[in-house]
C-alpha positions, -999 to 999 in steps of 0.1 A, spaced: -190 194 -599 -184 224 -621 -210 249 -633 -217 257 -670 -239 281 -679 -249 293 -715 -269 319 -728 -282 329 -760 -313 362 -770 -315 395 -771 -306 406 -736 -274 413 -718 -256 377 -715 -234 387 -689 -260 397 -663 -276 360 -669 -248 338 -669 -235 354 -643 -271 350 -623 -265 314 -632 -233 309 -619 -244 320 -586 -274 297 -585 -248 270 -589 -218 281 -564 -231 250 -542 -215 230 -563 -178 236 -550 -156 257 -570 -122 278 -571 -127 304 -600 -153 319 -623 -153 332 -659 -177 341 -688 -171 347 -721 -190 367 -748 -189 378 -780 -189 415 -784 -189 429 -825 -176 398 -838 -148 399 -805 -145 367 -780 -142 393 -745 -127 368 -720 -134 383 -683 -122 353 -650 -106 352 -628 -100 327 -589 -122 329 -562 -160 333 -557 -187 346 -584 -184 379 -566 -152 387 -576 -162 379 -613 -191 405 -606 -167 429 -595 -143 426 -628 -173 433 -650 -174 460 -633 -149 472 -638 -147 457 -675 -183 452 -690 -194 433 -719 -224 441 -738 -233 411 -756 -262 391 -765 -247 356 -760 -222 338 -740 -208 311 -721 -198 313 -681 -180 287 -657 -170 280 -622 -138 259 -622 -130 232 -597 -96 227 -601 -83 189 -618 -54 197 -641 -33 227 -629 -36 251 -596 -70 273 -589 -54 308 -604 -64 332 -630 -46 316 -660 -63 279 -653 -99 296 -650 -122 291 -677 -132 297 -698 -102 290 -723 -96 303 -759 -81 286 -792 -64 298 -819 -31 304 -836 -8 337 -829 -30 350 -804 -63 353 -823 -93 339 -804 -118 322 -822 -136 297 -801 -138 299 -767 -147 269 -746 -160 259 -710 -153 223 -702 -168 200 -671 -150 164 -671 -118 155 -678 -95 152 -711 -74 115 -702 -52 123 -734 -47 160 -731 -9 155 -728 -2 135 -764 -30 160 -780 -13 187 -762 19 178 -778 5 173 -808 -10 208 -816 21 227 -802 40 207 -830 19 227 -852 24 261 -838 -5 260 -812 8 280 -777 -4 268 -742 -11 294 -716 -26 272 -691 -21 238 -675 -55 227 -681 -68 196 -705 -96 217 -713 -71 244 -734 -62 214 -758 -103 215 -768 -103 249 -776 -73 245 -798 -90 219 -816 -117 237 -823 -97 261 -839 -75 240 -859 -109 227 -874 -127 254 -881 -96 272 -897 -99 243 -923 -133 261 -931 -159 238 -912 -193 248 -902 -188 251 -863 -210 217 -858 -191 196 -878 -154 209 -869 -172 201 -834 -181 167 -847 -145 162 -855 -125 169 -821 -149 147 -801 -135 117 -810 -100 132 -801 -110 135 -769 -103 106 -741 -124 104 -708 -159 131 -700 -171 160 -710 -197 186 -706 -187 211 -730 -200 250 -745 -189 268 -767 -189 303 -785 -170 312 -820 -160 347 -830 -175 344 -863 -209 330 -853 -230 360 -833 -258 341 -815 -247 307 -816 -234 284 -792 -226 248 -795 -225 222 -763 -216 183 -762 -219 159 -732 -202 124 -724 -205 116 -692 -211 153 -678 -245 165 -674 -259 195 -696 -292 203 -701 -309 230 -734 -335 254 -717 -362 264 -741 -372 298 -740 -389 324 -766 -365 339 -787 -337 327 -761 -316 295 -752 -301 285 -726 -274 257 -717 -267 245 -683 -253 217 -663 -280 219 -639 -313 229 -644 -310 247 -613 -289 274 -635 -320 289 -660 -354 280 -637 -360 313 -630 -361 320 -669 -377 288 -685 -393 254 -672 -389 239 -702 -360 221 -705 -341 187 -727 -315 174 -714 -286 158 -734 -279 125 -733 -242 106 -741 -233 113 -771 -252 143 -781 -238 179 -794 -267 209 -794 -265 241 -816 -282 270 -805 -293 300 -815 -317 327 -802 -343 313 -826 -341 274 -825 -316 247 -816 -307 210 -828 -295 182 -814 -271 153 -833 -261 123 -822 -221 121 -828 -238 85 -849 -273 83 -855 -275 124 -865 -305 150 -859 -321 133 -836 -359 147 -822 -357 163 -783 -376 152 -759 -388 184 -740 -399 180 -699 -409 204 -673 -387 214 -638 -411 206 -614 -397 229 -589 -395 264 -582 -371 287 -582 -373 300 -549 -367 266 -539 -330 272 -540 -333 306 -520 -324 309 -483 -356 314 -473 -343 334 -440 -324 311 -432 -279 319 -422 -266 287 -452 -282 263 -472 -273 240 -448 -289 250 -420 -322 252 -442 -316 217 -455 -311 205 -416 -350 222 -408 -364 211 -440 -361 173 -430 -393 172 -413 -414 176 -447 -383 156 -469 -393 125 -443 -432 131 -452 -429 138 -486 -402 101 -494 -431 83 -478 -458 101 -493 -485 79 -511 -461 50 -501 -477 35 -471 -501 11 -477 -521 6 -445 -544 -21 -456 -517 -46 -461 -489 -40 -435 -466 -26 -459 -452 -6 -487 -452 5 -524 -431 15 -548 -442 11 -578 -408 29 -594 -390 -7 -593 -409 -18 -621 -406 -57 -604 -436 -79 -598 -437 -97 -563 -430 -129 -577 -395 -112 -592 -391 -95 -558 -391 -129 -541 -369 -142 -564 -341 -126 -551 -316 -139 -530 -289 -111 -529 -288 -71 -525 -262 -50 -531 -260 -16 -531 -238 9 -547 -228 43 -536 -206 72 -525 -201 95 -495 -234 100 -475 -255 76 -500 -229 51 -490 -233 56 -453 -273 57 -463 -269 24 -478 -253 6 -447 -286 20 -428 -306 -3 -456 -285 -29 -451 -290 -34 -418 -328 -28 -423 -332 -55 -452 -313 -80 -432 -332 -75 -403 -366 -73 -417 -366 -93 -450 -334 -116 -442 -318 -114 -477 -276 -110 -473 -270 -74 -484 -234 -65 -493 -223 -22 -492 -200 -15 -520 -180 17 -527 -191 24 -565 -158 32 -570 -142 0 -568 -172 -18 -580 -165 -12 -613 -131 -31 -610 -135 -52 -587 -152 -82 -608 -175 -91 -577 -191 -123 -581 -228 -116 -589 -255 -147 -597 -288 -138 -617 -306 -134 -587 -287 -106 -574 -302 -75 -574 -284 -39 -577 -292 -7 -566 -273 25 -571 -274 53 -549 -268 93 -557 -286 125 -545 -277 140 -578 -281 112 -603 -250 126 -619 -222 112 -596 -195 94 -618 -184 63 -601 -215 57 -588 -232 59 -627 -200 37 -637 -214 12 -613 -248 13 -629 -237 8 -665 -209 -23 -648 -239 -40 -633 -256 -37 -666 -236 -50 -689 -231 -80 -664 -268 -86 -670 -280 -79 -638 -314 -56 -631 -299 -28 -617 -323 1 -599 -319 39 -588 -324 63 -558 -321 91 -571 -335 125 -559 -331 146 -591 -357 138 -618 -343 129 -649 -306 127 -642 -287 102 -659 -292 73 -634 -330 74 -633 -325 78 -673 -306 48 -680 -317 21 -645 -341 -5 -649 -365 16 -623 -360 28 -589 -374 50 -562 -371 90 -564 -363 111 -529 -385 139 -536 -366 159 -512 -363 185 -532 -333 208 -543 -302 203 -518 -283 230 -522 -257 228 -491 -225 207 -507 -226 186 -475 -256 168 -479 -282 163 -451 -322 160 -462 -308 137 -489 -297 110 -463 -327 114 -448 -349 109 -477 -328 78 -484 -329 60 -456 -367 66 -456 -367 52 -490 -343 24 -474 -368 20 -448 -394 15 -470 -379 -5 -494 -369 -31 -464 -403 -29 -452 -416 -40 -488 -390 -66 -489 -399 -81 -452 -438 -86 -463 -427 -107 -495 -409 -129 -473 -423 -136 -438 -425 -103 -418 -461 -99 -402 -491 -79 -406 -484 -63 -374 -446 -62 -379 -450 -45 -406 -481 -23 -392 -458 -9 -367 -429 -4 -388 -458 19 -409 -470 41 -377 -431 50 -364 -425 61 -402 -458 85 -397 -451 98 -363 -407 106 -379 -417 141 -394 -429 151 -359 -399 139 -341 -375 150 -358 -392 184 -352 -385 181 -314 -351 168 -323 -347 200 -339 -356 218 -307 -323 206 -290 -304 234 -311 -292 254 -280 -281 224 -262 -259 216 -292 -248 247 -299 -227 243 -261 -219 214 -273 -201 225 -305 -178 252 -281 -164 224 -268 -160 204 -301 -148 228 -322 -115 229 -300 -104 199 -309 -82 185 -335 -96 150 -336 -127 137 -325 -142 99 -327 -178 89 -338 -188 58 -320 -223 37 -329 -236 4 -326 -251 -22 -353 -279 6 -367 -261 33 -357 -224 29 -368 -232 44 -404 -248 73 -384 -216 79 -366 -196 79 -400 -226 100 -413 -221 126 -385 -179 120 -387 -180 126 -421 -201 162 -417 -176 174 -395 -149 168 -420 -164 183 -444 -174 217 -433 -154 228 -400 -122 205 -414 -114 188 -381 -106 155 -386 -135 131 -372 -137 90 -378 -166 68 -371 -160 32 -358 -186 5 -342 -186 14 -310 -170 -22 -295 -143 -15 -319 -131 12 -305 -109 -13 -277 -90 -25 -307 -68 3 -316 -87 36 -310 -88 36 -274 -50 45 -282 -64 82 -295 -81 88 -258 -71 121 -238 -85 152 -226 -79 167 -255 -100 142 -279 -139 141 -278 -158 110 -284 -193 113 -297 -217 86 -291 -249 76 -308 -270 60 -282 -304 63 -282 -321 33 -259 -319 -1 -275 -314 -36 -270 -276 -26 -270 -279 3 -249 -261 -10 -216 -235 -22 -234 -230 12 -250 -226 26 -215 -200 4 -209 -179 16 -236 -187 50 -223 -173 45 -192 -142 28 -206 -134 64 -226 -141 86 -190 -116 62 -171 -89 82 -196 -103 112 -192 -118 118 -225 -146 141 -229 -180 125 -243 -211 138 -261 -235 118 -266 -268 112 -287 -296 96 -265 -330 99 -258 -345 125 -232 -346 114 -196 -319 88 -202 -306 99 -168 -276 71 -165 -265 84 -199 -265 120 -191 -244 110 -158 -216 90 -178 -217 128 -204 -204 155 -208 -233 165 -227 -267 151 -240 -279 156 -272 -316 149 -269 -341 130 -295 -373 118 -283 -380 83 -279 -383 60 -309 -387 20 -324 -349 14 -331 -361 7 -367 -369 44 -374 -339 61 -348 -311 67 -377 -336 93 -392 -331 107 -358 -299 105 -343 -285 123 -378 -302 153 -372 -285 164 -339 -247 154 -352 -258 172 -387 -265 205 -361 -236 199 -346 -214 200 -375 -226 233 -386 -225 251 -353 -183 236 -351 -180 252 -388 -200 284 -376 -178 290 -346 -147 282 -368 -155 307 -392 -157 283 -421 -176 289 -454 -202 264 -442 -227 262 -482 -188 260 -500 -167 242 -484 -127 244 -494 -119 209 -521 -155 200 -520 -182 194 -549 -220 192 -548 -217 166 -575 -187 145 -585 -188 140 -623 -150 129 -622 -136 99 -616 
């Protein structure tokens, strides 16, 4: 969600965490601040509304200091303005001697936020992370060494953090903590670096540790040491990015998105890479860490997630049913958590999350654990906290997704999907040739998608015509109802218009009631065994006069009579046709947000990676 950035050396901090903080602006923000100490002086500089405007102050107002912490807020307790901005400062009568940046949230900030005024504390802000910084203050005033005063206020504190810090009276040293938030130490020479994404510091280190629950880091330009808040110093365990950092650039390209959207070609090849096993019909993942004996085992899947990797998950569902007939249940790792759902021992879980940071999804993951049951991750970001603490699972390798609506990710998931109910199938009864063919129309995706890609223009008239409207239904059959929520849910979240995906026979039992000229319906309909019926549906929106664009397969020439417009993908097995059909409703969502004039890489309320509840 938020972005934390942390630096520590000999060079000008403000001109690296402020580098930082624009390598993470995908992650959905509302203001950004740094702080730095400057002879022995805590020199706040923030202020709402995008990283620029930060530049701009310093500016205006420079620091020259050699370490530092920065932030971009997305707002939780209190409005986006200047005053709620981080970072925040503690301290009695005005006198600033810690200053804090804070990712999560504080549950108990109102009965700690009482308590401290009771001692003379004053609050400027609305925000639980201010009750921190006082804290901190009220401990080290009783003459603690910065770690241990820090060691004090984290069990005061209720709910997640990912926290930094910087004191007055400690030049060069910054402190961080995680719970539930993710930060990671980058290891330079004579220079630290603290991030909550790695993303933040690759263009000045690869070497990197990342903080587990639990853990508080002390850095200086020199060293740092980590602590467990109960087991103490504790050794690091350093790894290596294995990514560029141009990986994150533009590359050319107008928005992230957009580049994400082309990239998909090489994210299909590169989830299936080394993963199809000719010889024997079928798949391997090795990640799962399960023997086939345990595989077959198995008489129940379910599958945790949120947003897209939900969506992604009701692909696999259908897949693993059809393929490897086990019952697969979708759940909304939200609720999981509380719902109590009845799971036997030979239930298997998987969790879902492009990140591997996402909060509800991660509290579904350590729910299914302490129920017992082997719970699994697909995860595209190496060493995030679900591939840390699952029982094994299957990385994307999609590479960085920068865009905060996510598109390559769902690709390289349902690839993964695709593979996993492939795997699945050949354990219980799919056959050599089922299984062969499932294989080639993986192998021949990468190059269809790349002539789905070519229908740009055609969907760029398309968009004129959606991007008028103020609501506008996704409709899909069996396979392709999650890709109609997939491509309703895009539209929401970049060009704001308010989209809903249904199954497509649904739509007779209550949403027909939304049918005029004025509301488009979108249709996924490549050819299938459920094609004519689609068509029939299609007619039933034209008898009330409501516009239709639909997703089909070139030459489908009843199709393109009963549309207003075609969106072409080439012909595909329906097995394989989700990793198709997304790609022209992902183009369409960004060419509605481009002709709205909408910040397409940040859109407004939106995070890259949801670390609240």
């Amino acid at each position: 969600m938020c972005g934390i950035v942390g630096y520590t050396g000999s060079k000008d901090a403000d001109s690296i965490l402020v580098a930082g903080l624009r390598r993470l602006e995908y992650r959905g923000y509302d203001s950004a601040g740094l702080a730095a100490v400057q002879d022995g002086v805590i020199e706040v500089r923030k202020q709402a509304g995008r990283v620029q405007v930060l530049e701009d102050l310093l500016r205006q107002q420079p620091i020259r200091a050699a370490n530092g912490v920065s932030h971009t807020r997305w707002a939780t307790h209190g409005p986006a303005n200047d005053v709620n901005a981080h970072p925040h400062v503690g301290g009695r009568a005005g006198k600033r001697s810690v200053a804090v940046v804070h990712n999560g949230v504080v549950e108990n900030h109102a009965a700690l936020r009482r308590e401290l005024e009771a001692e003379g504390f004053v609050f400027r802000s609305q925000t639980d992370t201010e009750v921190v910084a006082h804290l901190m203050a009220r401990e080290l005033e009783r003459g603690d060494a910065p770690m241990d005063a820090l060691l004090r206020v984290l069990p005061r504190l209720e709910g997640t953090y990912g926290l930094a810090m910087v004191m007055a009276d400690r030049p060069g040293e910054l402190l961080g903590a995680r719970l539930g938030s993710p930060l990671v130490v980058g290891v330079g020479e004579g220079e630290h670096f603290l991030a909550s994404d790695p993303v933040a510091i690759a263009q000045h280190t690869a070497n990197v540790a990342f903080l587990q629950d639990g853990e508080v880091v002390r850095l200086t330009p020199r060293d740092f040491e980590i602590h467990h808040r109960e087991r103490g110093l504790i050794t690091p365990r350093i790894d290596r990015i294995d990514w560029k950092p141009d990986a994150v650039e533009l590359g050319g390209h107008a928005h992230y998105m957009l580049k994400e959207i082309r990239e998909q070609p090489d994210t299909v090849l590169n989830a299936c890479r080394g993963r199809l096993v000719r010889a024997e019909g079928s798949s391997r993942l090795g990640g799962l860490n399960m023997t086939a004996q345990q595989l077959r085992r198995v008489r129940r899947v379910v599958f945790a997630a949120c947003g897209t990797s939900w969506h992604a998950a009701l692909v696999g569902e259908y897949l693993i049913e059809r393929l490897a007939h086990l019952p697969v249940e979708v759940e909304y790792a939200s609720e999981f958590r509380y719902r109590n759902a009845p799971l036997d021992d030979r239930t298997l879980v998987f969790v879902l999350s492009q990140s591997g940071e996402t909060a509800d999804t991660l509290g579904a993951l350590r729910e299914a654990r302490r129920l017992g049951h082997r719970t699994l991750g697909i995860v595209n970001t190496v060493s995030s906290t679900i591939a840390r603490e699952s029982d094994g699972g299957v990385y994307l390798h999609a590479g960085p997704e920068v865009g905060v609506a996510s598109t390559k990710a769902f690709s390289a998931q349902v690839a993964v999907l695709t593979l996993l109910a492939l795997h699945l199938g050949r354990l219980r009864g799919l056959s050599f040739a089922g299984g062969t063919a499932i294989l080639e129309a993986l192998e021949a995706v990468p190059s269809l998608i790349g002539e789905a890609l070519k229908s740009e223009p055609e969907i760029e008239r398309a968009a004129e015509r959606i991007a008028q409207a103020q609501s506008v239904l996704y409709l899909g059959r069996d396979i392709h109802y999650p890709v109609a929520l997939e491509g309703a849910l895009k539209l929401k979240e970049i060009s704001y218009i308010h989209a809903e995906g249904y199954p497509t026979a649904e739509m007779k039992h209550g949403p027909i009631a939304l049918i005029d000229p004025q509301t488009p319906s979108v249709f996924v309909a490549p050819r299938g065994p459920l094609h004519a019926k689609t068509l029939s549906n299609i007619e039933e929106v034209r008898a009330r006069r409501g516009p239709v664009v639909s997703v089909g397969v070139a030459g489908d020439e009843e199709l393109a009579r009963l549309s207003d417009a075609v969106l072409t993908i080439p012909d595909a097995p329906e097995v394989v046709q989700p990793l198709l059909t997304v790609v022209p409703l992902q183009l369409l969502a960004y060419h509605v947000a481009r002709i709205k004039g909408c910040d397409i890489d940040k859109p407004r309320n939106l995070a890259k990676s949801v670390t609240v509840e």
